[in-house]
C-alpha positions in Angstrom: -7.4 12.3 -39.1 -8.0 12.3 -35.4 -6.3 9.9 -33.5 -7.7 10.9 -29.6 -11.0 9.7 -28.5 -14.3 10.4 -29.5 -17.3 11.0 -27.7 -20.9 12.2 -28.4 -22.4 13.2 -25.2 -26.1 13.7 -24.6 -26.1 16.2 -21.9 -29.5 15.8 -20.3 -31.6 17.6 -17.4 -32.2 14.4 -15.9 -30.1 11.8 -17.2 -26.1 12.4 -19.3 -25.3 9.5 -21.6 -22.0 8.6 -23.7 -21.5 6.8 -26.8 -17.7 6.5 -27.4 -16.4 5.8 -30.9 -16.0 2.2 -31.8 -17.6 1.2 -28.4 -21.1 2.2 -28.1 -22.5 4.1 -25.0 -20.7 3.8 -22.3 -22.1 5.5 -19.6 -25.9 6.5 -18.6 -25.5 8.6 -15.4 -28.2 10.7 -14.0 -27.2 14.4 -13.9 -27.4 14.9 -10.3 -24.8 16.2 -8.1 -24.3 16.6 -4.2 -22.5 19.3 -3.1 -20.9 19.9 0.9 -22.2 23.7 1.4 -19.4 24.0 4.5 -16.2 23.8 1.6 -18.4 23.8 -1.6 -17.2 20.5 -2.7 -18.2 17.6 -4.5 -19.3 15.0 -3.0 -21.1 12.7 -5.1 -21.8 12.1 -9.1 -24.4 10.5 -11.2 -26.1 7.5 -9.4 -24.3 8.0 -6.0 -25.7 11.7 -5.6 -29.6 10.3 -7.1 -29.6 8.1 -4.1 -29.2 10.9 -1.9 -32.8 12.6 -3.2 -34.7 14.0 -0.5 -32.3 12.4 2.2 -29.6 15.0 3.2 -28.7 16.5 6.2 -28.7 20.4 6.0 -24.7 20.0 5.1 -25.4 18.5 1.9 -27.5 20.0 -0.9 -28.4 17.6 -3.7 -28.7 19.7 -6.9 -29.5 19.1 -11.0 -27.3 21.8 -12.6 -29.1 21.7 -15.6 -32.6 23.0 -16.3 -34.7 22.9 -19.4 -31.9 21.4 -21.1 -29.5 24.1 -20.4 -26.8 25.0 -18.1 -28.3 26.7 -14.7 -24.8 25.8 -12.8 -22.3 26.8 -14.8 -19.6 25.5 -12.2 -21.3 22.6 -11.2 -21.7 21.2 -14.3 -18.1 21.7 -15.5 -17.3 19.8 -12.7 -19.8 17.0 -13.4 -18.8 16.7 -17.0 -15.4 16.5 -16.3 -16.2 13.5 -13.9 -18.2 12.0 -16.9 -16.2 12.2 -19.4 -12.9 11.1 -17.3 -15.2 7.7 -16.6 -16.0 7.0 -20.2 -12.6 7.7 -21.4 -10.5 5.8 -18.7 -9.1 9.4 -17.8 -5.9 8.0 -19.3 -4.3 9.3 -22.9 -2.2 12.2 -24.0 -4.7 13.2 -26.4 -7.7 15.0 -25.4 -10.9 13.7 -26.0 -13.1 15.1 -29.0 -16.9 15.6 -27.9 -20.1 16.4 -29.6 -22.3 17.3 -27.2 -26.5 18.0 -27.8 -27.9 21.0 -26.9 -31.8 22.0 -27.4 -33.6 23.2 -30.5 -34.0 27.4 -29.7 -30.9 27.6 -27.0 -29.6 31.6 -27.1 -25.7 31.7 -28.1 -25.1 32.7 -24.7 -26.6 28.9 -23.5 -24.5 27.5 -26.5 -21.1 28.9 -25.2 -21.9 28.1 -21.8 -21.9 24.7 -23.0 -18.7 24.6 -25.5 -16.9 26.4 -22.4 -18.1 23.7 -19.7 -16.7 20.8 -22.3 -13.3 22.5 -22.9 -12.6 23.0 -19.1 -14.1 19.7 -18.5 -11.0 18.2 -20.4 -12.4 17.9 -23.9 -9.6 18.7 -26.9 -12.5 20.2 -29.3 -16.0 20.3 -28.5 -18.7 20.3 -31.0 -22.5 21.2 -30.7 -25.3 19.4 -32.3 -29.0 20.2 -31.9 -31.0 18.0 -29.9 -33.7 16.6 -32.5 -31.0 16.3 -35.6 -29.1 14.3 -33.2 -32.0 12.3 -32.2 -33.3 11.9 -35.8 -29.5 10.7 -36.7 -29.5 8.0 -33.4 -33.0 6.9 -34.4 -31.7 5.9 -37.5 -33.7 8.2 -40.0 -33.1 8.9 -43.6 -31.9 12.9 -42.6 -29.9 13.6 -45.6 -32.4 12.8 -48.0 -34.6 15.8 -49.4 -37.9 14.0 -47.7 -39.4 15.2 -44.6 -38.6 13.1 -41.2 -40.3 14.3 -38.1 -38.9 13.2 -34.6 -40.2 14.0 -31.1 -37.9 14.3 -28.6 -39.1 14.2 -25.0 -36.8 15.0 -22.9 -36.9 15.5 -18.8 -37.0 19.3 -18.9 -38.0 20.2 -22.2 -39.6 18.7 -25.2 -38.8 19.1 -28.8 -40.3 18.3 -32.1 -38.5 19.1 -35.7 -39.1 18.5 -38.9 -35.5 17.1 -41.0 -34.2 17.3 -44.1 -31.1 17.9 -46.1 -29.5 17.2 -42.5 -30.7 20.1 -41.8 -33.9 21.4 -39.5 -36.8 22.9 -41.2 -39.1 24.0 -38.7 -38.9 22.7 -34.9 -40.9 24.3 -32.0 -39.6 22.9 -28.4 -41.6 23.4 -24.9 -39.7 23.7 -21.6 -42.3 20.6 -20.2 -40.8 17.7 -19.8 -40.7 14.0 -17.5 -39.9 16.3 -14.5 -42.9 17.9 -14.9 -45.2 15.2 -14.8 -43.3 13.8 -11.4 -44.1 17.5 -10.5 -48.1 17.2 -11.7 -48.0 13.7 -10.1 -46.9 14.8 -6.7 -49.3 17.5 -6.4 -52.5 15.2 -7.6 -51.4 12.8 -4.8 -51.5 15.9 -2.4 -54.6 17.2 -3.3 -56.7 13.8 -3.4 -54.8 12.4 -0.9 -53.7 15.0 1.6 -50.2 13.3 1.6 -46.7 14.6 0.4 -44.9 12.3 -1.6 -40.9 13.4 -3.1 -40.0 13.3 -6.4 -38.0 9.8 -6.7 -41.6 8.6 -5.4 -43.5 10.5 -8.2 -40.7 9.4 -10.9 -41.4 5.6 -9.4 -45.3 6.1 -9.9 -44.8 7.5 -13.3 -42.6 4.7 -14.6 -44.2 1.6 -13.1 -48.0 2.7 -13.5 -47.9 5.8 -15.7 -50.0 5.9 -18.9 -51.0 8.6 -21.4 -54.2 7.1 -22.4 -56.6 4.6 -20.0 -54.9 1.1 -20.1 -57.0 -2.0 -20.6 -56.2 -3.8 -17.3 -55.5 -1.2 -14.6 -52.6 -1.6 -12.6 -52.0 -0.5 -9.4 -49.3 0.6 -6.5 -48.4 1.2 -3.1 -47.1 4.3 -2.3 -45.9 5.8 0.9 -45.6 9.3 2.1 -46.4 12.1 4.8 -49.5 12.5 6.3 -50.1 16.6 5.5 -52.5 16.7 8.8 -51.0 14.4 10.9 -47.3 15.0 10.0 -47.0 11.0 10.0 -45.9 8.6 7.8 -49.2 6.7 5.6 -49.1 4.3 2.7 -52.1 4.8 -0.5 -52.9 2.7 -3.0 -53.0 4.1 -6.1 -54.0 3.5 -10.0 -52.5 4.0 -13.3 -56.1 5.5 -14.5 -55.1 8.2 -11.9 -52.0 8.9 -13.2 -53.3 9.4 -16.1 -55.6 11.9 -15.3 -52.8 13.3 -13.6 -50.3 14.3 -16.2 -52.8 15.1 -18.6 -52.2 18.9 -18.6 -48.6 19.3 -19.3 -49.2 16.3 -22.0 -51.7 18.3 -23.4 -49.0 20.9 -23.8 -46.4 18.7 -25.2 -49.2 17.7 -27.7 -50.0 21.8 -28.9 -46.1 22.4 -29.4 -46.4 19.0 -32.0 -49.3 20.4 -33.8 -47.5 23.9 -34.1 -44.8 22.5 -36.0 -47.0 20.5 -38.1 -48.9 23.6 -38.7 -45.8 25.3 -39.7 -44.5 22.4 -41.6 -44.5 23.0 -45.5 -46.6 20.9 -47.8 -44.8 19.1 -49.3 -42.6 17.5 -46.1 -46.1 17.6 -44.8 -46.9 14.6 -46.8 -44.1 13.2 -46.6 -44.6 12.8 -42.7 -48.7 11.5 -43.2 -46.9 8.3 -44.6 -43.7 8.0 -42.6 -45.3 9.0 -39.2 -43.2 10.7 -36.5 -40.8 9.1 -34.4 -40.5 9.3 -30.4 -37.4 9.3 -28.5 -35.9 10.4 -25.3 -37.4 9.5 -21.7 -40.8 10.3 -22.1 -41.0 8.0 -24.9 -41.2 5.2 -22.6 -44.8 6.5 -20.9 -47.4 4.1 -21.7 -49.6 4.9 -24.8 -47.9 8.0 -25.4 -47.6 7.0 -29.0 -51.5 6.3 -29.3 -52.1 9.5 -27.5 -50.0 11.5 -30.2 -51.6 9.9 -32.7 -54.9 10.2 -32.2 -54.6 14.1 -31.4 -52.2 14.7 -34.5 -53.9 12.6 -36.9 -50.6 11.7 -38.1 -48.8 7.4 -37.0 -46.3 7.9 -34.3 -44.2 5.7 -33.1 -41.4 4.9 -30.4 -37.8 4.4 -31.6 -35.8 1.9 -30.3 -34.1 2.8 -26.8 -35.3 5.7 -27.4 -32.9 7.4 -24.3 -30.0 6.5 -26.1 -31.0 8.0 -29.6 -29.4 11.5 -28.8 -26.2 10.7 -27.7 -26.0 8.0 -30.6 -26.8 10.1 -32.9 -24.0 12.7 -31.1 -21.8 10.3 -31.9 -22.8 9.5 -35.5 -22.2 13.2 -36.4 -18.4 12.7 -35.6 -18.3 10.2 -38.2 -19.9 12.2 -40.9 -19.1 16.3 -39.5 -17.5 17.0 -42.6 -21.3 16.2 -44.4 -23.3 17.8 -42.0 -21.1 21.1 -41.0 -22.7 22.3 -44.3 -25.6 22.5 -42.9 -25.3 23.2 -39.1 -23.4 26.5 -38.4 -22.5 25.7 -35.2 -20.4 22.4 -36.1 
């Protein structure tokens, strides 16, 4: 029996959430951090250092110490975990928190230590991995200790995973390094090739979120968006439409969509059928993109549809594994 606190942490590229035991989740924090170059310190966490995008002096480099999912600061993000985790827990308590933390489908052992090392020097008592799609699956609520197929879609904002489920364990899952940054990314350099203007990525991020859409939307909508002139140098406002949006993410979509067929192709009969009639389930941030779930659909052939608060599925479902690791370390080595 564990007395100390218990948290499943979704340690995202763009956004870390925690779900503490008997309280939910707790914390939703982007994973941003500003760092002073002169002393290398910390000067800002979470929200604080997102509102510092694009708006530093030369002293202060703003910085996402993961990539892809995995840890491309190792120091930085000890540092940034410990700060999470001292917020969700009070930072109070004699007992060390226990964690379980995602970490992508296809991650070397190298990445996986990385991670289990950050946690323990972050202040965590034991630390726990889970992969990212069984913890999804779990946090979306699906059936994954039953011998039929569940298929889930995680789209995250560096990478995006799909994995077929059963026997709480994952039988085949195929994950792409594409993710919501990218589209900002394919976004931002649309608006500079039709436009001729330069636009930063908390502008792209705003586009995609309040006009984005996978597939043409009946009633268009429309935004203003302000940027740099690239001729002129000066500052210049466009309007812009959601049926341009669309047309500009539809390449690294179109990727996402391959790396779902591939593990439908892979996928054996049997579980095959069992996903035609259940249809696939969409979670993380890039579940939230208009139409997305039509798109899917209509290239796969197979119903998908979004989970509810799909952001928060992982680090529920991190969180859900506590509760029932003796039942799934059976099946996950790394438990």
């Amino acid at each position: 029996m564990f007395f100390g606190k218990e948290l499943g942490i979704d340690l995202g590229t763009v956004n870390v959430l925690v779900y503490v035991r008997g309280k939910g989740i707790v914390l939703q924090e982007p994973s941003v951090v500003a760092i002073s170059l002169d002393e290398y310190k910390i000067v800002a966490v979470g929200e604080e250092a997102k509102a510092m995008l694009g708006r530093t002096p030369e002293a202060i480099e703003v910085v996402r110490p993961l990539r892809s999912g995995v840890i491309a600061d190792y120091r930085v993000t000890q540092r940034m975990l410990e700060y999470f985790i001292h917020k969700a827990t009070g930072g109070l308590g004699l007992i060390k928190p226990r964690v379980m933390i995602s970490v992508p489908y296809g991650v070397t052992s190298v990445e996986r230590r990385a991670v289990r090392e950050a946690a323990l020097e972050a202040g965590a008592g034991r630390a726990h991995l889970i992969p990212e799609p069984l913890a999804g699956a779990l946090g979306a609520g699906l059936p994954i200790s039953s011998p039929a197929g569940s298929m889930v879609v995680d789209m995250g904002g560096g990478a995006s995973e799909a994995a077929v489920i059963s026997v709480n364990g994952i039988v085949v899952a195929n994950s792409v390094r594409i993710g919501g940054l990218r589209l900002d990314e394919a976004i931002a350099s649309y608006v500079r090739r039709k436009y001729n203007m330069i636009i930063g990525q908390p502008t792209a991020e705003a586009i995609k979120i309040q006009i984005g859409a996978a597939m043409p939307l009946e009633e268009d909508l429309e935004m203003e968006v302000q940027g740099r002139d690239q001729v002129a140098g000066l500052p210049r406002t466009i309007t812009i439409n959601s049926e341009e949006v669309t047309e500009a993410i539809s390449e690294p979509l179109s990727a996402i969509i391959g790396m779902i067929k591939s593990v439908l192709e892979k996928t054996p009969p049997e579980l095959s059928s069992d996903i035609i009639d259940r249809g696939m389930v969409l979670i993380g941030g890039g579940a939230l993109l208009r139409r997305i779930d039509d798109l899917i659909t209509k290239e796969t052939g197979v119903p998908a549809y979004v989970a509810d608060a799909p952001i928060a599925c992982v680090a529920l479902g991190a969180g859900k594994a506590l509760e029932q690791y003796e039942i799934l370390r059976r099946s996950i080595p790394d438990l």
